[in-house]
DRENGUMI-933293 format. One record per residue (C-alpha): residue number from 0; x, y, z. Coordinates in Angstrom, 1 decimal, always signed. Example, Ala and Ser with C-alpha at 12.3 -4.5 7.8 and 13.67 -1.06 7.14 Angstrom:
<baros>
BARO   pos       c1       c2       c3
BARO     0    +12.3     -4.5     +7.8
BARO     1    +13.7     -1.1     +7.1
</baros>
This chain:
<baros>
BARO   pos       c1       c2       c3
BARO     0    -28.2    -10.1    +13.1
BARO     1    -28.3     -8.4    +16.1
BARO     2    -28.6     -4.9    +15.1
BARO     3    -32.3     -3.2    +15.1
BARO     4    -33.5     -2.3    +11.5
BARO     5    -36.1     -0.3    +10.0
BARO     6    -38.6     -3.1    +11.4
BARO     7    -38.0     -2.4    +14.5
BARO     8    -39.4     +0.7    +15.5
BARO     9    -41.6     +3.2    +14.4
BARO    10    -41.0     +5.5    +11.7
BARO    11    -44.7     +6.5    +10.5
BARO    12    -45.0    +10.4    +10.3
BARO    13    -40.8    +10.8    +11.4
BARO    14    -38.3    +12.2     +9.4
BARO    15    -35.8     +9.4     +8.6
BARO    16    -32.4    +10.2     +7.6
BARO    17    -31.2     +7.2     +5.4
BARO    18    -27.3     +7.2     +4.8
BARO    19    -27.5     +5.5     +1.1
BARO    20    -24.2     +4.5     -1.0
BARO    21    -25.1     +6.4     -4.2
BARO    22    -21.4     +6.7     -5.2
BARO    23    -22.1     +5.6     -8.9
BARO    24    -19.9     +5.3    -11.9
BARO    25    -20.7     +8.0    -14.6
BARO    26    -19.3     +8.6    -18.7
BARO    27    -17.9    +11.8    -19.5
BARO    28    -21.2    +12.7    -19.8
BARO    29    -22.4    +12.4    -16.7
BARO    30    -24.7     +9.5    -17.5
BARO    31    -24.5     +6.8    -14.8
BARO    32    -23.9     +3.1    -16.4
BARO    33    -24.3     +1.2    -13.7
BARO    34    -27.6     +1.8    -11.5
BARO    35    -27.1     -1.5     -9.3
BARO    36    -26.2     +0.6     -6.1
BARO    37    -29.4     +2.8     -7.0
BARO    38    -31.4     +0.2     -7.4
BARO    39    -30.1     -1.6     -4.0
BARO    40    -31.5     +1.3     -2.1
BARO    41    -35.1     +0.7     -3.4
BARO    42    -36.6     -1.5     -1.0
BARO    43    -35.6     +0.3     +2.5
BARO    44    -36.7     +4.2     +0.2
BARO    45    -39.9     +2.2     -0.1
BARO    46    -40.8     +0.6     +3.1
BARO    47    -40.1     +4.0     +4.3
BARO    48    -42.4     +5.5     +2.4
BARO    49    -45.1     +2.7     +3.1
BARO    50    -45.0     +3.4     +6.4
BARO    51    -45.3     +7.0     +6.0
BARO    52    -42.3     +8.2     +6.9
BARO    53    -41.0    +11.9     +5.6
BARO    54    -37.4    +10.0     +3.6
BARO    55    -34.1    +12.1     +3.9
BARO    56    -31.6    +11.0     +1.8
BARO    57    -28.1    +11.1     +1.7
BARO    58    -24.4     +9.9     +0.0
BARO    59    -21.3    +10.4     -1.1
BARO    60    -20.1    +10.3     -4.9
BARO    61    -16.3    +10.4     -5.7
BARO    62    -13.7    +12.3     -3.8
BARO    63    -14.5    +16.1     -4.0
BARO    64    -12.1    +16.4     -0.7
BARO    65    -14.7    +18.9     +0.7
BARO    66    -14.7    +21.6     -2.1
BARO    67    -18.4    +22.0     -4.3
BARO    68    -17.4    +20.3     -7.6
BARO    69    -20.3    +20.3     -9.9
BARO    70    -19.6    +16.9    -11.7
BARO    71    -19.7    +15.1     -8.2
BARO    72    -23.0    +16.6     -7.9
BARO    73    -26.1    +14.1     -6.5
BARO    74    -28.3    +15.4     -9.7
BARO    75    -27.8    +12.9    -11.8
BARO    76    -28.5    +10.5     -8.5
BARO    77    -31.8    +12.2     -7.9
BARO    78    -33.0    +12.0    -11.5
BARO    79    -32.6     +8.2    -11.8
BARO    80    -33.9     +8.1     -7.8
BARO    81    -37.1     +9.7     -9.3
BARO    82    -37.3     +7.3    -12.3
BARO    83    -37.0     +4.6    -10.4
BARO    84    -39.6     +5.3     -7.6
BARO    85    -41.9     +7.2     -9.7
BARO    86    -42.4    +10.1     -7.9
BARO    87    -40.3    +13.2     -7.4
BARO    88    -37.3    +13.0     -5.5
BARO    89    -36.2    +16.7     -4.5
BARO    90    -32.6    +17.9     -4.6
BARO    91    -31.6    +20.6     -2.0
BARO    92    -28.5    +22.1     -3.1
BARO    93    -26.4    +22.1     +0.6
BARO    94    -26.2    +19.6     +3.0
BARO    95    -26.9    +21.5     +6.3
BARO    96    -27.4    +24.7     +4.9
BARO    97    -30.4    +26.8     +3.7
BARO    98    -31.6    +24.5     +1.2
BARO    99    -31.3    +21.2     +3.2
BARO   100    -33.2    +23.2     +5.9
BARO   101    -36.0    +24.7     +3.8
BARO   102    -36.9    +21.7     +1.9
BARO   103    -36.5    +19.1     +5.0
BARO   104    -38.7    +21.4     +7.5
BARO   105    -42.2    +21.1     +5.9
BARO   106    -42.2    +17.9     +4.1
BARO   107    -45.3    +15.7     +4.1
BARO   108    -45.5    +12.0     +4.7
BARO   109    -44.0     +9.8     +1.8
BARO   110    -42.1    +12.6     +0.1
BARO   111    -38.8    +11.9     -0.2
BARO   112    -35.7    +14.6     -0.3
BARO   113    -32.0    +14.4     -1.5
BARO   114    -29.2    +15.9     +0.0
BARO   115    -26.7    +17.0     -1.9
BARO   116    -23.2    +15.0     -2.0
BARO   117    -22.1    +14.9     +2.1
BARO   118    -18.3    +14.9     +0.9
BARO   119    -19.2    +18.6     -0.5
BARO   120    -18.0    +19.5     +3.1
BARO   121    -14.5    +18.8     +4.6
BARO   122    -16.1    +17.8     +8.1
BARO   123    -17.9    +14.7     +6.5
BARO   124    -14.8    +12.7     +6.3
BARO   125    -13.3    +14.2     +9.5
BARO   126    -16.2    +12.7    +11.5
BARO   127    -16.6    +16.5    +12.9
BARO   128    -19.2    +16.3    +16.1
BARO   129    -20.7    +19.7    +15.2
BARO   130    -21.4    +18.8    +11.6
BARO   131    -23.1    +15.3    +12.6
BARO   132    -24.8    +16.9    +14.7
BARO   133    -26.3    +19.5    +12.1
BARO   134    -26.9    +16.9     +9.6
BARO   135    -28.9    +14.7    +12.7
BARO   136    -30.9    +18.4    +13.7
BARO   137    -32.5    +17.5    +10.0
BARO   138    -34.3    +14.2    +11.0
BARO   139    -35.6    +11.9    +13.9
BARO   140    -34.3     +8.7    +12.7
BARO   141    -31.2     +7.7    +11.3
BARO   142    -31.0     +4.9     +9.0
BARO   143    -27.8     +3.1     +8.2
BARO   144    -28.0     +1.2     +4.5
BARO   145    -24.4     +2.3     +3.0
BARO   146    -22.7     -1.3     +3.6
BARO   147    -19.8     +0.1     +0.7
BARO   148    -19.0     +3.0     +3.2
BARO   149    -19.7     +1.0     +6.8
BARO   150    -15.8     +0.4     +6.8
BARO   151    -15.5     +4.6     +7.3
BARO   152    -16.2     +6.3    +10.6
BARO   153    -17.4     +9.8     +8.7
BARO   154    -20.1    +12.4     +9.9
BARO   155    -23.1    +10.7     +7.8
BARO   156    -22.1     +6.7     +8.5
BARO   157    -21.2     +6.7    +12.0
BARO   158    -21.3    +10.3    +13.6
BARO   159    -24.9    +11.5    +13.6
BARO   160    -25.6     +7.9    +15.7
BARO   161    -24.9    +10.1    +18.1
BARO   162    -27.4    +12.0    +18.4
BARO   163    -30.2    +10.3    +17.0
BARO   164    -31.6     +6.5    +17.2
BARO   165    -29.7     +4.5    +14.5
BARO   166    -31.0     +1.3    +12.7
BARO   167    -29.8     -0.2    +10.0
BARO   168    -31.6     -0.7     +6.1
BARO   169    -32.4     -4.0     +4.2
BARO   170    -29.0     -3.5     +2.6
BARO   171    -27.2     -3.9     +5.5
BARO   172    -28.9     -6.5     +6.8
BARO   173    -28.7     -8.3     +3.8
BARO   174    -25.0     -8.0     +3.5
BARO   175    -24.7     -9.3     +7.5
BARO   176    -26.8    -12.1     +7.5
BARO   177    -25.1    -13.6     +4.2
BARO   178    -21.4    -12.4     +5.3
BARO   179    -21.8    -14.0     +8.6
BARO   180    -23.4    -16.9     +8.2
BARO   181    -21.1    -17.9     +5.6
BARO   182    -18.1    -17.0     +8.1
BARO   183    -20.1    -18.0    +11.3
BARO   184    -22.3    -20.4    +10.5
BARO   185    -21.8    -22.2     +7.0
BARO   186    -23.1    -25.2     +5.6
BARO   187    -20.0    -27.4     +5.2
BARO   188    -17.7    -28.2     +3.3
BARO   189    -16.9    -24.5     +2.8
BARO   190    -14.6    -23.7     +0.4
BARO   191    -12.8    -19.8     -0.3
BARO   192    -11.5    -18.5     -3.2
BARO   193     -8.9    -15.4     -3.0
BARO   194     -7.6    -14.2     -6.1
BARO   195     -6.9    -10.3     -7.2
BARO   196     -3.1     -8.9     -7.6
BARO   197     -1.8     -8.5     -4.2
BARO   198     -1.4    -10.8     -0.8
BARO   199     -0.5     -7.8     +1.0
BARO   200     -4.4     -6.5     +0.3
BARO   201     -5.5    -10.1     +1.7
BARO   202     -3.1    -11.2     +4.7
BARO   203     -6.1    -10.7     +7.4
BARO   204     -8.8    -12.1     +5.5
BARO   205     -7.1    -15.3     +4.5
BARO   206     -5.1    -15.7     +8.0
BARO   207     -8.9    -15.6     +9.5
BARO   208    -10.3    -17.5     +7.0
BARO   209     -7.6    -20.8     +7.4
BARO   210     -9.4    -21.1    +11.1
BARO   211    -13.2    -21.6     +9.2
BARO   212    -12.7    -22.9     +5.6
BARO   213    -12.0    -26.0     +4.2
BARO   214    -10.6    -25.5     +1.7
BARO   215     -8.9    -22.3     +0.2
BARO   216     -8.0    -21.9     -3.5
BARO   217     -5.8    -18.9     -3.9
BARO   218     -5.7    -17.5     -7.7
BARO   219     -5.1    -14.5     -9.8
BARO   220     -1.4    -12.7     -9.6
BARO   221     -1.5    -13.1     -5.7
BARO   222     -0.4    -16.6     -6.5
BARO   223     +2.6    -16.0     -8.0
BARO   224     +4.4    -14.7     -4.7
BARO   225     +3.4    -18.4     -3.3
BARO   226     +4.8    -19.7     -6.5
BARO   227     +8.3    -18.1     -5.7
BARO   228     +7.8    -18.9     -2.1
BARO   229     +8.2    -22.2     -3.2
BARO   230    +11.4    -22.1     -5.1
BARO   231     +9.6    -21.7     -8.6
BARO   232    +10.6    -19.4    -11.5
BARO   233     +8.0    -16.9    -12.3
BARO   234     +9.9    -14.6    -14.9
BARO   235     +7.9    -11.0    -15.4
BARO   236     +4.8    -11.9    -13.3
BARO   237     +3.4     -9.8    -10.6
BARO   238     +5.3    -10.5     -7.1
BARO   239     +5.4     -8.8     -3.9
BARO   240     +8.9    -10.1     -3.0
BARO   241     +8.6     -8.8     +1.1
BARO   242     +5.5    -11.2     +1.2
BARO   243     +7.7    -14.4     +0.6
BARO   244     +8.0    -15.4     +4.0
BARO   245     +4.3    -14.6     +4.6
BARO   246     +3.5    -17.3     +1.8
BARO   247     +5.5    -19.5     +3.3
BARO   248     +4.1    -19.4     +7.0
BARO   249     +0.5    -19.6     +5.2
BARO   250     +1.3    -22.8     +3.7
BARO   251     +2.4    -23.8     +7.0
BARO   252     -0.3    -22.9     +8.9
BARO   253     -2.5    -24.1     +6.5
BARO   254     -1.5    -27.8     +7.0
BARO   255     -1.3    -27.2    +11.0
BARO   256     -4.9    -26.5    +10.4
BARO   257     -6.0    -29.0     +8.1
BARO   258     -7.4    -27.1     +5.6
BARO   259     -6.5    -27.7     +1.8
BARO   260     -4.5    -25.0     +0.6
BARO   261     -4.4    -25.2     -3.5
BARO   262     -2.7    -23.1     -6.1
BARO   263     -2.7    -23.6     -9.8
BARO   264     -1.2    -26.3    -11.4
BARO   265     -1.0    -24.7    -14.7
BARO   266     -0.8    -20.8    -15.9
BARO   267     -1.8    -18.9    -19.3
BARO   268     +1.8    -16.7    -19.8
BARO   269     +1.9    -14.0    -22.2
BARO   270     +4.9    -11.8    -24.2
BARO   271     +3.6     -8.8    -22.4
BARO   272     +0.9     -7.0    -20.7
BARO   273     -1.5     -6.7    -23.4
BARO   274     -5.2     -7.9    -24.6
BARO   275     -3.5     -9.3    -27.9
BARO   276     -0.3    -10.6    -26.2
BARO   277     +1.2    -13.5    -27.6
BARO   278     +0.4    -16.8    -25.1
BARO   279     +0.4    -20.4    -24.1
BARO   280     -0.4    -22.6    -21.4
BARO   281     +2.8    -24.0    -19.2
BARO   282     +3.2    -26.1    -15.8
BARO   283     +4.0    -23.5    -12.9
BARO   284     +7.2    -25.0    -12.7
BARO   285     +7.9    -24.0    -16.9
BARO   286     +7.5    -20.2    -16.4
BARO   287    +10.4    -18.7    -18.7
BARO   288    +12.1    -15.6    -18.1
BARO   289    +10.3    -12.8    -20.0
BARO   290     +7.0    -14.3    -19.4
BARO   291     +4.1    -12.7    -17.3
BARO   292     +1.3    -15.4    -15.6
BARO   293     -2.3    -13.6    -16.6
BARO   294     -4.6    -16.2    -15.8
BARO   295     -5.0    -19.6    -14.5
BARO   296     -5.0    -22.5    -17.4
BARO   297     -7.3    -25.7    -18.0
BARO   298     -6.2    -28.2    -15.6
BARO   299     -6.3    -25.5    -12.6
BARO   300    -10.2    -24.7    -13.8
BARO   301    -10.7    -28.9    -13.9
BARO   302     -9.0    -28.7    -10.5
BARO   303    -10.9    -26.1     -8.8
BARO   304    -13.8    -27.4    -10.9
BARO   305    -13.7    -30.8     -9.0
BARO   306    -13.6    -28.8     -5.0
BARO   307    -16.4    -26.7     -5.8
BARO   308    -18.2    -29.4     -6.6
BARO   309    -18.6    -30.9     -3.5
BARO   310    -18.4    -26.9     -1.8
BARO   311    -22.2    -26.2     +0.4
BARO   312    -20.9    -22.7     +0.8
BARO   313    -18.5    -20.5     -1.6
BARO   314    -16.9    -17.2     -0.6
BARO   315    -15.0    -16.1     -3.6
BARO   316    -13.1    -12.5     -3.3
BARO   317    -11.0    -11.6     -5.9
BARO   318    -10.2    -12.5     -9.6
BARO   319     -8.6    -15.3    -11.3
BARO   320     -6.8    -13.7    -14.0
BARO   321     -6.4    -10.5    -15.8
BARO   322    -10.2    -10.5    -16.8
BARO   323    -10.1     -6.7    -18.1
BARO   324     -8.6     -8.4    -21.1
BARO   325    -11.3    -11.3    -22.8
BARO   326     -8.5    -13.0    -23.8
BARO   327     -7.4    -13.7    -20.4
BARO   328    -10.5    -13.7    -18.2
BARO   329    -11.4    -17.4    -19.1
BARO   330    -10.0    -18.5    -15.7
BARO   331    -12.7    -16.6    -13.8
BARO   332    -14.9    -16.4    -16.6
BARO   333    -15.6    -20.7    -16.1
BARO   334    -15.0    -20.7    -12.3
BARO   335    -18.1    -17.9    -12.0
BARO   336    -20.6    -19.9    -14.9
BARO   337    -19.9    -23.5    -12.0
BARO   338    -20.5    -21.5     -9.2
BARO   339    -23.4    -19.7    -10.8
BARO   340    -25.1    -23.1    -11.7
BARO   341    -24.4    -24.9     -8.4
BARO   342    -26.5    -25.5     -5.8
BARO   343    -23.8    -24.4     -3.3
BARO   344    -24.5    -20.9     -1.3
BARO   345    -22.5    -18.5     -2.9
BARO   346    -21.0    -14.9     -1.6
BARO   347    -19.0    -12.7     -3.8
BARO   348    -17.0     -9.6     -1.9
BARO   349    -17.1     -6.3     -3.5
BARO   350    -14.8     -4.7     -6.1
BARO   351    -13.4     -6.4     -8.6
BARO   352    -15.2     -9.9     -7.8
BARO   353    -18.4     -8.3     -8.4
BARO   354    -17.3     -6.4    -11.9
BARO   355    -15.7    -10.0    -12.9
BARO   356    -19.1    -11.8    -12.8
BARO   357    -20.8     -9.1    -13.6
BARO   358    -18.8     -9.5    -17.0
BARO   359    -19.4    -13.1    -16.5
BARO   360    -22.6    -12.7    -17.0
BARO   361    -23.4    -14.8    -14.0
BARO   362    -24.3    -12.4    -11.1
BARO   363    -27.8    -12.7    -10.8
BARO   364    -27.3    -16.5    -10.2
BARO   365    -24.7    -15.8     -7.3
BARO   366    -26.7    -16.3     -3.9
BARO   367    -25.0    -12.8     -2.7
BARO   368    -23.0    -10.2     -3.9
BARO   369    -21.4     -7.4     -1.6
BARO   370    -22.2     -4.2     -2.8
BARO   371    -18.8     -3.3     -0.4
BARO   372    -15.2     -3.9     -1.9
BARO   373    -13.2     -2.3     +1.2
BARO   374    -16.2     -2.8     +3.9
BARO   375    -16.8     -6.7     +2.6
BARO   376    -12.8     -7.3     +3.2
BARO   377    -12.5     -5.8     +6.5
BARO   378    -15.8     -7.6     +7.7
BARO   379    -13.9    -11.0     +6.3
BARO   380    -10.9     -9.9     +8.6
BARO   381    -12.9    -10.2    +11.4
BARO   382    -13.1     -6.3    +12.2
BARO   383    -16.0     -4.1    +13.4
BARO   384    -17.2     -1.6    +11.0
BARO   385    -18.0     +1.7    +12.6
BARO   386    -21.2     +2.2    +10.7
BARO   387    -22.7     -1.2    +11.5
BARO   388    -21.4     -0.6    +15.5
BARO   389    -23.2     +2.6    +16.1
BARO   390    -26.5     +1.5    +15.1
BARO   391    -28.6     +0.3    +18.3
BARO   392    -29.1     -3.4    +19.6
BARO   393    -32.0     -5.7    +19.3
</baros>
């Protein structure tokens, strides 16, 4: 990685402002369920702290579209923040405003403060100079470690770079060094999975994949527009029918290129869209009218099965099937447990990949998941992400 982080300069006795992705899913209640993001902030909050640094936190959480909306409040945040690091994280109640100012002015080394959700104000999202540089007045240091967010040039991921020296967290160098070397530098052979609904979501990523795989499996309802490329019936399944040509010049290209393109061989069909819907297994070229593909079937899993196998490095983005439903998530389900057990280095974008193996029960035996479902694809595309360009050189 060629971007400085926290270890590269001096933050004892400076106020660090860390930009932190604390955008966590929540009940009705306002309990969070799922700490993962929380808990993948831990280790910069407490080098930071180690190094006696005065810790200035800040995120988003949800789209409040600039008004004050108290159930996208940062409270909940700074409670679990607390119970996690074991001392008291403080909460100011504004961003840039009296609050942020009072409690950031006379902090002591170690303490750690909270600002309250960035997105409260319009400005954040409008990158707004004046605002960035407000929310910079409040520190010395600005710390980059929202990879989820690095995708968005706003106030707090790109803007306040501006006007202060900007590093990057472990997060982020975490997600770089595993995303890259996987696309830049992987251990061959290197096999990708794409799956999820659409190919209009994944026409970058696989068009700059085809020039460093392998091998590319393509899965999950994407693969029925390929299907239909081809001449095949699909009856109700999903299909983006202004992608056909797309499909078509992929397979194509993919041959130019040498790299094994494969697409199921078999497909789990169901009556309807429905956890309980009537099913069965049929040859993609049996698909009846009426009939909607919602997962990949047994000889497609043997298939992929037999690639991985062989696979040094797996990038996998996107799921199989309809895994939401059990009855339907076997595809992905069996794909994750291989993958999980192999010895093969193994990266998982954000989003839905993540929540699949989550469900899997498989993800603390993937080498690297992306905490970034929209920042992970565009770094696969090849493009620079605002938040990672700012931050200063090695």
């Amino acid at each position: 990685m060629s971007k400085k982080t926290i270890k590269d300069i001096d933050v004892t006795g400076k106020k660090v402002l860390v930009r932190c992705d604390f955008n966590v899913p929540q009940d009705e209640n306002g309990n969070i369920t799922d700490t993962r993001r929380i808990v993948g902030a831990i280790p910069t909050i407490k080098y930071l702290i180690e190094h006696n640094a005065k810790v200035i936190l800040c995120s988003h959480l949800g789209r409040p579209k600039g008004e004050v909306k108290k159930e996208f409040s940062l409270e909940p945040v700074q409670k679990e923040l607390s119970k996690e690091l074991g001392i008291e994280v403080k909460l100011a109640n504004d961003i840039v405003g009296e609050s942020a100012k009072t409690l950031t002015q006379n902090m002591k080394e170690g303490e750690i403060v909270l600002l309250e959700n960035v997105r409260f104000d319009k400005r954040e999202e409008e990158n707004d100079r004046e605002f960035s540089k407000e929310l910079a007045s409040l520190a010395d240091i600005y710390v980059n470690d929202a990879f989820g967010t690095a995708h968005r040039a706003h106030s707090s991921t790109a803007g306040v770079a501006e006007f202060l020296p900007a590093v990057s967290g472990f997060l982020i160098e975490k997600e770089i060094k595993f995303l890259g070397e996987a696309l830049n530098n992987p251990k061959r052979p290197f096999v990708s999975i794409i799956g999820g609904k659409k190919v209009s979501d994944k026409i970058s990523v696989i068009n700059n994949l085809l020039d460093k795989v392998d091998t590319l499996l393509i899965g999950g309802g994407m693969a029925y527009t390929f299907f239909k490329a081809m001449g095949l019936n699909i009856g109700t399944s999903l299909c983006e029918d202004d992608k056909l040509d797309f499909a078509k010049e992929l397979m194509t290209k993919a041959k130019e290129k040498g790299v094994k393109l494969l697409l199921p061989v078999d497909v789990v069909v169901a009556k309807e869209f429905a956890s309980d819907a009537e099913s069965k297994v049929v040859k993609i070229d049996q698909i009846e009218d009426g009939w909607e593909g919602m997962d990949i079937g047994p000889e497609t899993i043997k298939m992929f099965e037999e690639v991985l196998k062989e696979a040094k490095t797996i990038m996998w983005n996107g799921p199989l099937g309809v895994f939401e439903f059990d009855k339907f998530a076997k595809g992905t389900n069996e794909i994750a447990k291989m993958i999980g057990n192999s010895e093969a280095i193994s990266v998982i974008g954000g989003g839905d990949s993540a929540a699949a193996i989550e469900k899997a029960g498989m993800a603390d035996k993937m080498t690297h998941i992306s905490t970034g479902g929209g920042a992970s694809l565009e770094f696969l595309e090849g493009k620079k992400l605002p938040g990672i360009e700012c931050l200063l050189e090695k």
